[in-house]
C-alpha positions as CSV (number, residue, x, y, z in Angstrom):
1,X,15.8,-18.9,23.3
2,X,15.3,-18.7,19.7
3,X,12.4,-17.4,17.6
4,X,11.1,-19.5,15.2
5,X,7.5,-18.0,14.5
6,X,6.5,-14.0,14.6
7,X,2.7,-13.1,14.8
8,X,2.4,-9.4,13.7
9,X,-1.1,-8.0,13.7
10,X,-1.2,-5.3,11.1
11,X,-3.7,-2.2,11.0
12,X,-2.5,0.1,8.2
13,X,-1.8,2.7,10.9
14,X,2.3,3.8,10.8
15,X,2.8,2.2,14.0
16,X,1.1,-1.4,13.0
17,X,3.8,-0.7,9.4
18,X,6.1,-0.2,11.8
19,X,5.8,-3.2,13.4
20,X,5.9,-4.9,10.4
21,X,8.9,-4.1,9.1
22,X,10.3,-4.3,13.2
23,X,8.9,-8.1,12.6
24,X,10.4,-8.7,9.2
25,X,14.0,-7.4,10.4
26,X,13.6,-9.8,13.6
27,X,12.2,-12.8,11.7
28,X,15.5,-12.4,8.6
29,X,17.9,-12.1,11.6
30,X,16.6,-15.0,13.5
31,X,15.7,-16.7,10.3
32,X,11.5,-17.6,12.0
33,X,8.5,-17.7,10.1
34,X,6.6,-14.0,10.0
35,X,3.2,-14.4,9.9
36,X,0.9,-11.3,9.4
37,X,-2.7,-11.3,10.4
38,X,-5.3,-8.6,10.2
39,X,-8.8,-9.2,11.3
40,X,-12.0,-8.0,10.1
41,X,-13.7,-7.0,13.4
42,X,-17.5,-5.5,12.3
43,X,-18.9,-5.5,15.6
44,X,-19.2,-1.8,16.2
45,X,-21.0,-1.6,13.3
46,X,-23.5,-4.7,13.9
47,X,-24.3,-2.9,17.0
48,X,-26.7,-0.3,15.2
49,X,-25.1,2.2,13.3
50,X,-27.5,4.5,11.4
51,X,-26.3,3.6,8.2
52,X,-28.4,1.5,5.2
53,X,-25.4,-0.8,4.1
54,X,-26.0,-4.3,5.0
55,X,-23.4,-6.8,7.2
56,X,-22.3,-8.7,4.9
57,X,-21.3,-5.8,2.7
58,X,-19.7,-3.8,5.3
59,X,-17.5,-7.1,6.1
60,X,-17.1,-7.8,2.5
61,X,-15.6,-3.8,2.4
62,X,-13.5,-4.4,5.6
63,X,-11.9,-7.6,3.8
64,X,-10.8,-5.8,0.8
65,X,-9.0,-3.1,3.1
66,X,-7.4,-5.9,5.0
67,X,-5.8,-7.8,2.3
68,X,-5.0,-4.6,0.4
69,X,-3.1,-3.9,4.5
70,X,-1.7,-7.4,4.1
71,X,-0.2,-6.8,0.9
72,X,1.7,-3.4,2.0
73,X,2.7,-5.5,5.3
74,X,4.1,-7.9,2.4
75,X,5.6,-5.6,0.2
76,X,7.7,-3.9,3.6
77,X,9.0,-8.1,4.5
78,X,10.0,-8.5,1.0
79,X,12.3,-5.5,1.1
80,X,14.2,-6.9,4.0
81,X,14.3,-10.7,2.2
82,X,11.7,-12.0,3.9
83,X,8.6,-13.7,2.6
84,X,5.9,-13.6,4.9
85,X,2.5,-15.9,5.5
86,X,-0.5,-13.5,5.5
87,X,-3.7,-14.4,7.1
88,X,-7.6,-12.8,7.1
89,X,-9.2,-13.5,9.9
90,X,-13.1,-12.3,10.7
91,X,-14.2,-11.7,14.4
92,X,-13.3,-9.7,17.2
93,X,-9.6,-8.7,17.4
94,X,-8.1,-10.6,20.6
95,X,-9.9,-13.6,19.5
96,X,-8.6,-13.3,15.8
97,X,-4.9,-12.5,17.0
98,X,-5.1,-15.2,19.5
99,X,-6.0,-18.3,17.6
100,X,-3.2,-16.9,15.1
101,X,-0.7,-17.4,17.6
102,X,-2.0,-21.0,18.5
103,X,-2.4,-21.9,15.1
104,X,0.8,-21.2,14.0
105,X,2.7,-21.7,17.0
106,X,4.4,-18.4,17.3
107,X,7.0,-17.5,20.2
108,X,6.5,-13.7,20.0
109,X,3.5,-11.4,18.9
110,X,4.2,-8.3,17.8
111,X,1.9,-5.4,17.6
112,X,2.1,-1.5,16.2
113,X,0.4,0.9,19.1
114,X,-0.6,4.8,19.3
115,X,-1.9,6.5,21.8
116,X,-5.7,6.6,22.1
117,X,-8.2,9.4,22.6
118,X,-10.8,9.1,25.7
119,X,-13.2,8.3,22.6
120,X,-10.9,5.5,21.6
121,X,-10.6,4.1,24.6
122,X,-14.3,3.9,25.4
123,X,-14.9,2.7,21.8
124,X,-12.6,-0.1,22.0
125,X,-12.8,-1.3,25.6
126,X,-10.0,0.2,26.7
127,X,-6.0,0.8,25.7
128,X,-3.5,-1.9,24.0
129,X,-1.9,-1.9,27.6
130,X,-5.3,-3.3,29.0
131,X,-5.3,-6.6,26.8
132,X,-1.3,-7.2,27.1
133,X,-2.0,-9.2,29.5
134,X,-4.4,-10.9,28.5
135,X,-3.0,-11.7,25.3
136,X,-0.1,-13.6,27.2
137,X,-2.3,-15.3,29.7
138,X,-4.5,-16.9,27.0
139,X,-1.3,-17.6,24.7
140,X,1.9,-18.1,26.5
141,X,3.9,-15.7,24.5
142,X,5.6,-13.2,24.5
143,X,3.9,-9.8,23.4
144,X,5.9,-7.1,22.0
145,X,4.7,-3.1,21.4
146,X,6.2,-1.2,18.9
């Protein structure tokens, strides 16, 4: 089966840059679309953090560090001859990386992972393992950790 369209969900941590250059190396030998996504996801903070900064500025904030993450995820493609697609999503995360992979019709999503603390893993609803699943059920394909 061949690839034609890579989702990579990029973070800005080594692992998701990782991943990024894994999916730029895949999608110049298999000549596919890359796609990068990285999505704004302010919930935590809408939730009641004690800090005086309103929503929309805090998104607004998160925005500029995600295209400024897109453009490094660019920069690592374009070294290996590849010119990627980069999208900003807003919402929560397995929504965002989900309608990516619809949208754009992608055979393979491909995401960077570290270990998380116990802190993490209460914070975020669990570890990358936990939504794997998911992930493929709600989108058919494949999911790759790096």
């Amino acid at each position: 089966m061949s690839i034609k369209t890579i989702v990579c969900g990029v973070t800005g941590s080594k692992h998701a840059q990782a991943a990024a250059l894994e999916a730029a190396a895949l999608a110049k030998k298999e000549g596919a679309q890359l796609v990068y996504v990285y999505v704004v996801d302010s919930h935590f903070f809408k939730g009641g953090m004690a800090v005086e900064v309103s929503s929309a500025a805090f998104d607004e904030a998160l925005s500029r560090i995600g295209q400024s993450v897109l453009d490094a995820a660019e920069q690592l493609a374009l070294s290996v001859g590849v010119t990627p697609k980069k999208m900003l999503k807003r919402g929560e995360v397995l929504k965002g990386l989900q309608e990516t992979v619809t949208e754009e019709k992608a055979d393979l999503l491909m995401l960077g992972h570290e270990k998380r603390t116990f802190f993490e893993k209460a914070f975020f609803k669990g570890d990358v393992e936990d939504h794997i699943q998911e992930l493929k059920d709600k989108t058919g394909v494949s999911v790759k950790i790096v």
